[in-house]
C-alpha positions as CSV (number, residue, x, y, z in Angstrom):
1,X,-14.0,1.6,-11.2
2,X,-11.6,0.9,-8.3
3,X,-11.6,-2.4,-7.0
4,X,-12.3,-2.5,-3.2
5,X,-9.0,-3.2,-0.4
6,X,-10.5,-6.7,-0.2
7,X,-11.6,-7.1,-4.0
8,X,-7.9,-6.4,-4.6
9,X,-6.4,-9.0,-2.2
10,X,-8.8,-12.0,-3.7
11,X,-7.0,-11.4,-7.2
12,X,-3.9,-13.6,-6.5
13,X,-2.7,-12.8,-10.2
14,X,-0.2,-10.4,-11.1
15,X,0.2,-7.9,-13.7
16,X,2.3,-10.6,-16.4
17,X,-0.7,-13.0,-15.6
18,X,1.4,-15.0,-13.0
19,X,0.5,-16.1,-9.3
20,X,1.6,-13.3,-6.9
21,X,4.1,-13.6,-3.4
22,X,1.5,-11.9,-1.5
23,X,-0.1,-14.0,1.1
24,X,-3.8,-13.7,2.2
25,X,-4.5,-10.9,3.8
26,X,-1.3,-8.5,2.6
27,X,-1.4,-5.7,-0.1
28,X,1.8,-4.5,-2.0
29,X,2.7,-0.7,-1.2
30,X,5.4,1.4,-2.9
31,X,7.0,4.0,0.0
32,X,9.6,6.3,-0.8
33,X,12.4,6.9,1.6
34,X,14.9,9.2,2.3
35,X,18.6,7.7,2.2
36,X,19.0,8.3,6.1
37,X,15.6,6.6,6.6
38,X,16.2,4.0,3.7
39,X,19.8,3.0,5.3
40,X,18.4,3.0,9.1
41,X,16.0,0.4,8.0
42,X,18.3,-1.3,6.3
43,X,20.9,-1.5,9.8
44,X,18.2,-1.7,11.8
45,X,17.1,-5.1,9.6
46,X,20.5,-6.8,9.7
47,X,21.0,-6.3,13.4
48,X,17.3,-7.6,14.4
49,X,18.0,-10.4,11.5
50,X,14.5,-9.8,9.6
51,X,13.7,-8.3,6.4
52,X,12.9,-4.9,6.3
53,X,9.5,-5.1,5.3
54,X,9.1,-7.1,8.8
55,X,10.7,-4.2,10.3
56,X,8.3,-1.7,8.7
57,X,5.1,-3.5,9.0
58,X,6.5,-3.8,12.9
59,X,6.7,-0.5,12.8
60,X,3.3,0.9,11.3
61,X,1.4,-1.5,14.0
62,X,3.4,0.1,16.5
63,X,2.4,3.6,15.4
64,X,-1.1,2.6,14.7
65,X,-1.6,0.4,17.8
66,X,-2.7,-2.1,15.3
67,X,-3.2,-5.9,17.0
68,X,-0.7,-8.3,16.2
């Protein structure tokens, strides 16, 4: 059975039985881009000085109109 969103954030173990980076509250996704998308994000990063995942969880609560 698949575990609920918030089933899955209480395991803090990953799959080689070691603690995980993920910090309360965050689940790991795996998105596919295109290289022109992949290397925008990437400039975009390094100009702004965050990581891209900052830039792209900025982004989605943007899009969403999610509440910081």
């Amino acid at each position: 059975m698949l575990p609920t969103m918030a089933e899955h954030r209480k395991q803090r173990i990953g799959p080689r039985g070691g603690e995980t980076t993920l910090k309360p509250g965050q689940v790991k996704k795996t998105i596919w881009f295109n290289d022109d998308e992949a290397e925008a994000i990437r400039r975009a990063a390094f100009e702004q000085r965050v990581s891209e995942a900052a830039l792209v969880r900025e982004a989605v609560r943007r899009f969403f109109d999610l509440a910081d």
